[in-house]
N, C-alpha and C positions, 0 to 999 in steps of 0.2 A: 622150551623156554619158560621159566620160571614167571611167576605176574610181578606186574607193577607199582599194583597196589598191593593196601593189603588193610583189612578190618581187625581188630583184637577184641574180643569179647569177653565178660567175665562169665561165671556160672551165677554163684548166688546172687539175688536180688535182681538180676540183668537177665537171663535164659530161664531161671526158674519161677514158677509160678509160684501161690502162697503155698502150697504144697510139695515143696521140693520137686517137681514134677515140668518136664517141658512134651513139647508135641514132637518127637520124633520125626514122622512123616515132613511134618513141615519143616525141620531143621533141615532136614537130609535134600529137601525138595529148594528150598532159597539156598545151600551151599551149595549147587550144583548150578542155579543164577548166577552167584556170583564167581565159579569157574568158571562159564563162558562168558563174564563180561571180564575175565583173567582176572582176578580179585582174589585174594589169599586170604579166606579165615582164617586167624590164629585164635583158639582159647587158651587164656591168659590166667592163672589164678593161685588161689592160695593151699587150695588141694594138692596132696601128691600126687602123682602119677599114676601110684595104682588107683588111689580111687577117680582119676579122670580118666584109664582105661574101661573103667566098671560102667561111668556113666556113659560115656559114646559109645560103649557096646551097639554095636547096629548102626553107627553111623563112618560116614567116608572121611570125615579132620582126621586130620596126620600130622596136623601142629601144636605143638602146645607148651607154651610155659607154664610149667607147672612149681609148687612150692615157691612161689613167690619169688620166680626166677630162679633157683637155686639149683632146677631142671628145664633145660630147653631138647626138646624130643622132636626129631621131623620125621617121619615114614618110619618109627619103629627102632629110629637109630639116638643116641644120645651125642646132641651137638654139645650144651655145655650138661657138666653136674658137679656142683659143688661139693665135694663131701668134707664132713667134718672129724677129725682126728680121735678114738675111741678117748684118750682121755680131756679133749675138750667136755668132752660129751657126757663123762664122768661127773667134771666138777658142775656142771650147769646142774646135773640133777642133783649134785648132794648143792649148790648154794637153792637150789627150790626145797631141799627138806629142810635147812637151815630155816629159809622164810618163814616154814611154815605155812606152805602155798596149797592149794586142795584145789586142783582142777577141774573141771570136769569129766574130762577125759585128758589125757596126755600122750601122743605118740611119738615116736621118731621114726622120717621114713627114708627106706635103703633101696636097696636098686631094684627089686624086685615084691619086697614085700613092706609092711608097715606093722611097727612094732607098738605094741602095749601093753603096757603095764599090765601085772597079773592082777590089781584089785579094777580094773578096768574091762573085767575079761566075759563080762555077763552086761556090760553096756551093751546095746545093741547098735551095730556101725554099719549099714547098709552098704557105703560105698567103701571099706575096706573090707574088701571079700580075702585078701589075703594078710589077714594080721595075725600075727603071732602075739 
């Protein structure tokens, strides 16, 4: 039987410390509390998925919206995913060269892996282990 409640968490600024860093043991140690008080951790956030896979490496959450909803993932299965159409996707990045826009970095992420740009490609991206 699935729980009754349920908690939503974010990662930045909420799970991480000032060093992008949280305490594993203890995450792994309170979600395992709050299964047996049947309590549902979800993280919630604005990360793709791959890189929320990279970060709970080692830990037991099975939930997660991810991308800012646009992925809702439970045990490894995809309840929802948004995807958006190659030529939406098209014009967004030529009206960002139009702006004249210089991001920091800029991805787009797919079911599997996370894309970036080739002058992006010596950023260093810790939690996308898989970007192309």
């Amino acid at each position: 039987m699935l729980p009754q409640k349920f908690i939503a968490i974010d990662i930045d600024g909420t799970l991480y410390d000032d060093h992008d860093h949280f305490d594993r043991q203890r995450f792994n140690r309170d979600y395992q509390e709050l299964l047996n008080k049947r309590i549902l951790l979800i993280v919630a956030t604005g990360n793709s998925y791959d890189a929320v896979q990279s970060i709970f490496q080692g830990c037991p959450v099975d939930t997660f919206v991810a991308e800012n909803g646009g992925r809702i993932v439970i045990n490894e299965q995809d309840v929802i995913s948004h995807v958006h159409p190659q030529p939406l996707l098209k014009d967004l990045i030529e009206f960002l060269v139009q702006q004249n826009y210089h991001p920091d970095l800029f991805s787009l992420s797919g079911a599997s892996n996370t894309f970036i740009g080739s002058k992006f490609k010596d950023v260093p991206v810790p939690f996308y282990p898989h970007h192309h």
